[in-house]
N, C-alpha and C positions, 0 to 999 in steps of 0.2 A: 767295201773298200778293201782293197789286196794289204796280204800283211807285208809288214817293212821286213828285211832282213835282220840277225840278231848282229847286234855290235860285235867288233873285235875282243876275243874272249878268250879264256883257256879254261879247257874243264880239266879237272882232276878229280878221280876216281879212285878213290880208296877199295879194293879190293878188285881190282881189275880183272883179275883171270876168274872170275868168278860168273857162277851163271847167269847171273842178270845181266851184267855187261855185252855178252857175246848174244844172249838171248833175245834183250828187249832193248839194251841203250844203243849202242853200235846201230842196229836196223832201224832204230827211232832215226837217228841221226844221221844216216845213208838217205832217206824218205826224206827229210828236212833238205838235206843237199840237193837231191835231185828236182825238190821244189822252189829251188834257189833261195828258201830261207837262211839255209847258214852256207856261208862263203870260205873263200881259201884260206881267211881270218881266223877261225877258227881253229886253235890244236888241241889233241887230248892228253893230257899225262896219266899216265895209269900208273897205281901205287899196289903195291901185293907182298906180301909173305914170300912167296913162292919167287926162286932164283932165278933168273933172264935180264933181258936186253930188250931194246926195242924190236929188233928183228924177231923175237923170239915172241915176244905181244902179238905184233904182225899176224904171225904163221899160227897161233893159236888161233887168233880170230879167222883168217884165211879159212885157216879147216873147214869151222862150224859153219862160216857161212852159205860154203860151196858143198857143204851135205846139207843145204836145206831142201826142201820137198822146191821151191823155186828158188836154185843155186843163184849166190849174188859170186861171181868172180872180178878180179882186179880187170882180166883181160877182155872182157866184154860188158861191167859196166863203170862209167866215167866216174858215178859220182865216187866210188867203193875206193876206185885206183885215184884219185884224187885225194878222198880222206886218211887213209894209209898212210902218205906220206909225212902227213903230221900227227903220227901217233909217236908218242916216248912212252919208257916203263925205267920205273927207279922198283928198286927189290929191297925188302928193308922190313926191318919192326916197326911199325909205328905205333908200339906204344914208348917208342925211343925220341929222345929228342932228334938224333943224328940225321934222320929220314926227312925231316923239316926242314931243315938245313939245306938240304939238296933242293925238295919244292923250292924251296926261294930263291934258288938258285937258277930253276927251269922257267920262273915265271916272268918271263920278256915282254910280258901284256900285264896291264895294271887291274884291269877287270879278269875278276877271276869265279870258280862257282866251283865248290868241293861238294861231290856227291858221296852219301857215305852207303856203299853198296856194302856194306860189311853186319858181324852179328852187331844184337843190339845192347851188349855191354861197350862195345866201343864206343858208343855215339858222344856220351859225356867224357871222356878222357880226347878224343879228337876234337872236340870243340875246345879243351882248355888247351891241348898242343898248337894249335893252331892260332888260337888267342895270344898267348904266350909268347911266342914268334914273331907275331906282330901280322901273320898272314892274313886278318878278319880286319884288316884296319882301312877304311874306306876313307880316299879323299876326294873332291872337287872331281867327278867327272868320271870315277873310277868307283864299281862297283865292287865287292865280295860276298858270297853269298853261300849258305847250306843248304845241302840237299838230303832228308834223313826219311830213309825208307821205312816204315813199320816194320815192327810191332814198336808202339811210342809207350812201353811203361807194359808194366803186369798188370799193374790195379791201379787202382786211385793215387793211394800215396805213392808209389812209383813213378807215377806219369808228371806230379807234381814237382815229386825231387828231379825229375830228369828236367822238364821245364825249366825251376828254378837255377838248375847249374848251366843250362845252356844259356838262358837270359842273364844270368851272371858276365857272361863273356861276348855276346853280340847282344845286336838288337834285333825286337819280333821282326823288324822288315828286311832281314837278314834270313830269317830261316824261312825254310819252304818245307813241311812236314808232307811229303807226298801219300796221296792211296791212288793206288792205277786206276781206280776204275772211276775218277773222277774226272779220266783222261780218254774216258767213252763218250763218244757220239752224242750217244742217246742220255747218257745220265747229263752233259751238259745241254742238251736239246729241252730236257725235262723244264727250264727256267723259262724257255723261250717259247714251248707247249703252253705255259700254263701263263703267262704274263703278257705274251702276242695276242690271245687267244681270246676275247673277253667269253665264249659259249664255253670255253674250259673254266677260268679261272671264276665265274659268276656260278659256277656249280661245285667249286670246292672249298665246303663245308660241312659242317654236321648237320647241316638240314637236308643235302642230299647225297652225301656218304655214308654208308650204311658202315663199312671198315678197311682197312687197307693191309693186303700182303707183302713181304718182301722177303723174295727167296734166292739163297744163291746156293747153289747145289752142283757137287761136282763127282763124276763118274770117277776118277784116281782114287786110288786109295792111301793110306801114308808114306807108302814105298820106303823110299831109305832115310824120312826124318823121323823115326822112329823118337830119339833124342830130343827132338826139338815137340815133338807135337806131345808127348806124352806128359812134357811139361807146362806146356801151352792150353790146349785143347780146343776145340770148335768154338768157344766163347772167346777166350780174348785174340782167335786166329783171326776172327769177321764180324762179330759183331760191333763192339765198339770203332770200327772201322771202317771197313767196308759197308757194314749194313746201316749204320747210322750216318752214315754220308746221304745215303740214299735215301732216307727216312729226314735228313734235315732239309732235302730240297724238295721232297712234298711237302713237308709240315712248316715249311719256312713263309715269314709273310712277305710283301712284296715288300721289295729294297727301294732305297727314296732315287736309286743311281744304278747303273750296271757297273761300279767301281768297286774294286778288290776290297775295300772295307766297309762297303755299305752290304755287299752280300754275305762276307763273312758274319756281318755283326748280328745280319737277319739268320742264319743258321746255327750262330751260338745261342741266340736266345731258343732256338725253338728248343733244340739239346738239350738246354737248363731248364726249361718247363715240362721233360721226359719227368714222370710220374716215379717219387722216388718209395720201393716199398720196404713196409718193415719184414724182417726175417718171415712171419706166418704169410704173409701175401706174396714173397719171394716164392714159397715153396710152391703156392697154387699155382703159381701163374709162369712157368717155365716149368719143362721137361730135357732129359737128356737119354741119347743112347748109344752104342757103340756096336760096330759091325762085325759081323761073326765070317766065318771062310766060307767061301763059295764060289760063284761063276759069274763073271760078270763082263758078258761082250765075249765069250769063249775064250776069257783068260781065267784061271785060278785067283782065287782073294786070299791070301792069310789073314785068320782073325787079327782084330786091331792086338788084343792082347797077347799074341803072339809073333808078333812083329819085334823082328831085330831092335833090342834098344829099350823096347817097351818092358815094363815090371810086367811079368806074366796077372799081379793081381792089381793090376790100373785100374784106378777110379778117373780113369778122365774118359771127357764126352770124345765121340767122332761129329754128332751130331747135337745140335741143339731147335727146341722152337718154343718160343716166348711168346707172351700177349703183352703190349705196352699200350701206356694213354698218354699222349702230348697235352697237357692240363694249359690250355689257352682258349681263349672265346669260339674261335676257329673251329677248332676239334676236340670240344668237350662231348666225351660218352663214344666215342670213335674209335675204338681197338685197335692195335696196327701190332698183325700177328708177324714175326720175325721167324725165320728157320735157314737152316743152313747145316750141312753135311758132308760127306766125304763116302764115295763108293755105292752112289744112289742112281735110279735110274737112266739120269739124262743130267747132263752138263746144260744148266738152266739158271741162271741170274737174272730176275725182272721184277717188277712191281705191278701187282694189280690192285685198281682201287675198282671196287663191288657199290653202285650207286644203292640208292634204296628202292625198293618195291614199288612198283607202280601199284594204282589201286586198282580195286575189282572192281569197285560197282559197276563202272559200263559195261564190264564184259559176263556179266549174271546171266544174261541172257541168251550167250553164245556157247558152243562149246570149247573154248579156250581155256586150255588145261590151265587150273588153278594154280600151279608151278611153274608160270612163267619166270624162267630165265630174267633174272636185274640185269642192265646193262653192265657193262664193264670195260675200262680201258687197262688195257694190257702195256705195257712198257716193257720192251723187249733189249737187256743191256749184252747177252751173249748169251748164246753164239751166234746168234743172227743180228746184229740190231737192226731195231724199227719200234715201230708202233700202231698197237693195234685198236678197235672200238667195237665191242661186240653188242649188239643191239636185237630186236626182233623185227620182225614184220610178217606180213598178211603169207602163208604161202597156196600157191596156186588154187583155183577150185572154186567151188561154190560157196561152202562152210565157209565160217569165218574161223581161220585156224590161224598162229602161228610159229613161226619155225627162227632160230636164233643164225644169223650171217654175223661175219666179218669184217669189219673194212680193215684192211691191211694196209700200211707202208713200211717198208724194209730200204735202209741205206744201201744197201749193195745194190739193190734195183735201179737205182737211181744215180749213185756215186761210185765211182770207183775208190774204193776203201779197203780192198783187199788185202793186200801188203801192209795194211797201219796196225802200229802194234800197241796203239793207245800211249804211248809214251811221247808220242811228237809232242803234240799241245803240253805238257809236262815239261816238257825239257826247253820250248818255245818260249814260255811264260818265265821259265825260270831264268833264261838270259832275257830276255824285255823285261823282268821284275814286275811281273802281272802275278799277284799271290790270291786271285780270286779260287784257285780250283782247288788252294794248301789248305791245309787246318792251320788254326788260329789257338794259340795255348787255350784260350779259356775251352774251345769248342772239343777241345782234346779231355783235360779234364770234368765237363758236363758230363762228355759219353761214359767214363768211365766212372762218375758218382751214381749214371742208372745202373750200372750192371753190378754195381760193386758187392747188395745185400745178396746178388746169385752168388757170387763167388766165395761171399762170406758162407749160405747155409751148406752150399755141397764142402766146402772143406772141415766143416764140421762132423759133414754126414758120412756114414758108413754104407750106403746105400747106392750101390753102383747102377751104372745108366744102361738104360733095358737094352737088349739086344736087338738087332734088325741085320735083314739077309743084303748082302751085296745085289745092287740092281731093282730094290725096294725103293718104296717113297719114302724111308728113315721107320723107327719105331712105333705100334702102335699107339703107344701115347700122346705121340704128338698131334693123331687121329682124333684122340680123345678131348686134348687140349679145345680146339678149336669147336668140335661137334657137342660139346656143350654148351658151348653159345649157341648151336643150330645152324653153324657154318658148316662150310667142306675148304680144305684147300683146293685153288687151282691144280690141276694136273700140271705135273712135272715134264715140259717138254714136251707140253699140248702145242703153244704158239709156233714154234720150228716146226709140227708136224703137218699142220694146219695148214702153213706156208710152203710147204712141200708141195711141188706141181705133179710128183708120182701118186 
């Protein structure tokens, strides 16, 4: 069934001139228009610090978008000169009442949706400005809604307190706690893999999962958030977010409905069954490390510790990789190793789940090298997406040998998905009020009561996270981590290479 278009709306964008706007929402919402889901209905109010006018909104966005590698211009595409026309910019503090004032004043549409592209101390002082105003006040017909990007909280009690003050002033079906990468193809394909499918989902279990990886790893280095990452670090930048999204729609059970609270409700619980440990199991079962200068793509690295911003003696990770156990009937004794980095060989986010070993006995008698390859399905979220099944079979000859193939599918083979910048479906659901792809407070707080005893023992510890060379798979420890169970990780930017037709 073709989607409906989104109702008559106004977005408002708290930090407008900012890089996500120009980046990811604007080109979300050029792609929306040209697929005629949002209409001439639709205007944007942009809110910012920084001094202008609408024209001056305009012509910022203009720029960026006509220096992309495939320039979007007013004069050559419709939807672009179309949506321009209904862009406004109010310039203002908004931790001022004054600035509210005005919104209310712009807002000629009763449905409304405030995205908060801004840092994450504002998020609870704009819900209470906003509250306060009367701007979150839904009637008969007419929606208003939040839009509040990560990082949602430092730690546990962070994430609560912020919770708690936003639910003080709307309600859960009001906010829409986004992660982009929930706004991938493939990480929503993952529901539809495993629950269409009954030869997937009758095999995913601990009787024929041996354990499951989830990597997202990225070649940049910290560049200029020096500031922001040194206080942050690789744990709470992805994992409670990014990587446990990804980890609740494997480990999630099947929902009684494909309705926004019947899936939510099956990914909070699997969250809250994340295996909670004490400080001594904390310390076995995660590693950390941080990248040193070097060369990476034929550009220079600065070490992380010597990055603009950063304390030359920083104890924060660039890199992190974990062992976790989802403690349900499903996946009891099933490991799901986590890692994630900064300045690593290949730009690589996917999940592979590693089946169990087939037996020997019938093959005693062949020469079938005793190291048969397990199968494994690859889930490929960027840069390529698709999905992969890698299996064995007989190859050519007399001997009975085998050799491990492929089966590949790749969206871009198939779809024209080029130009999507993941944020449509995001910003689609968020005018329909579809909050299946948002987090749900409680599912927010789960993720953050697993990780919580890490962040407790390294801020205790004086024990800074080992080092690893730019364009490495991360630190040897995290080598170590896993090859004591007798595993290996997947290669980093094996699947894109595989699929490479050079």
């Amino acid at each position: 069934m073709d989607a409906a278009p989104i109702p008559s709306a106004t977005l408002v964008i708290f930090g407008a001139t900012g890089d996500l706007t120009r980046r990811l929402l604007i080109p979300a919402i050029i792609n929306l228009t040209r697929s005629g889901l949002v209409g001439d209905d639709l205007e944007i109010l942009g809110v910012g610090i920084e001094a202008g006018d609408d024209a001056s909104l305009v012509a910022r966005l203009d720029s960026f978008l006509a220096g992309l590698s495939d320039p979007i211009r007013p004069e050559t595409d419709d939807a672009w000169r179309s949506l321009r026309q209904r862009i406004s910019y109010i310039s203002g503090d908004f931790t001022q009442d004054g600035i509210f004032v005005e919104i209310k004043k712009h807002l000629t549409n009763c449905n409304a949706a405030f995205y908060f592209a801004v840092p994450p101390q504002f998020f609870g002082p704009l819900v209470e400005k906003l509250a306060r105003h009367g701007l979150t006040s839904e009637t008969d017909g007419c929606f208003r809604r939040i839009a509040i990007e990560k990082p949602f909280g430092t730690d546990l009690a962070s994430a609560r307190a912020l919770n708690a003050r936003i639910l003080a002033n709307v309600s859960e079906s009001q906010v829409y706690r986004l992660d982009h990468f929930l706004g991938k193809e493939t990480v929503q394909n993952i529901l539809t893999a495993r629950f269409a499918n009954m030869m997937i989902e009758a095999l995913w279990n601990n009787n024929y999962i041996d354990h499951v990886q989830i990597s997202a790893a990225e070649t940049v280095d910290v560049g200029t958030r020096g500031k922001f990452y040194d206080a942050t670090g690789a744990m709470r930048d992805m994992i409670p977010n990014h990587l446990f999204q990804l980890l609740a729609m494997i480990a999630m059970e099947a929902p009684n409905g494909f309705g926004a609270e019947a899936i939510r409700t099956e990914k909070s619980k699997a969250l809250s069954a994340l295996r909670i440990y004490t400080p001594e199991e904390a310390k076995a079962h995660a590693v950390r490390g941080a990248y040193t200068s070097g060369k990476l793509d034929g550009n220079d690295i600065t070490a992380f510790r010597e990055t603009k911003d950063v304390s030359p003696d920083s104890n924060t990770e660039t890199f992190v990789a974990m062992k976790l156990y989802v403690d349900s009937w499903r996946w009891a004794g099933v490991p799901f190793y986590l890692r994630t980095g900064k300045a690593l060989k290949a730009r690589d986010t996917e999940v592979v789940i590693t089946f169990q070993q087939v037996p020997f006995a019938q093959f005693r008698k062949t020469d079938v090298n005793r190291h048969l390859p397990p199968n494994k399905m690859v889930i490929q979220v960027q840069p390529d997406e698709g999905l992969s099944v890698e299996i064995s079979i007989k190859s050519p000859g007399l001997s009975v040998d085998t050799v491990p193939v492929s089966l590949d599918f790749r969206y871009a083979d198939e779809f024209d998905i080029g130009k999507m910048t993941g944020y449509e479906s995001l910003l689609y659901d968020l005018f329909t009020g579809d909050q299946t792809l948002f987090q749900r407070a409680d599912g927010i707080e789960a993720g953050w009561s697993a990780v919580q005893p890490f962040l407790d023992i390294w801020a205790k510890s004086s024990e800074t996270p080992e080092s690893y060379a730019p364009g490495s798979s991360g630190p040897s420890c995290a080598d170590e981590l896993i090859r004591r169970d007798g595993r290996e990780w997947h290669e980093l930017g094996a699947a894109t290479r595989n699929h490479d037709p050079k």
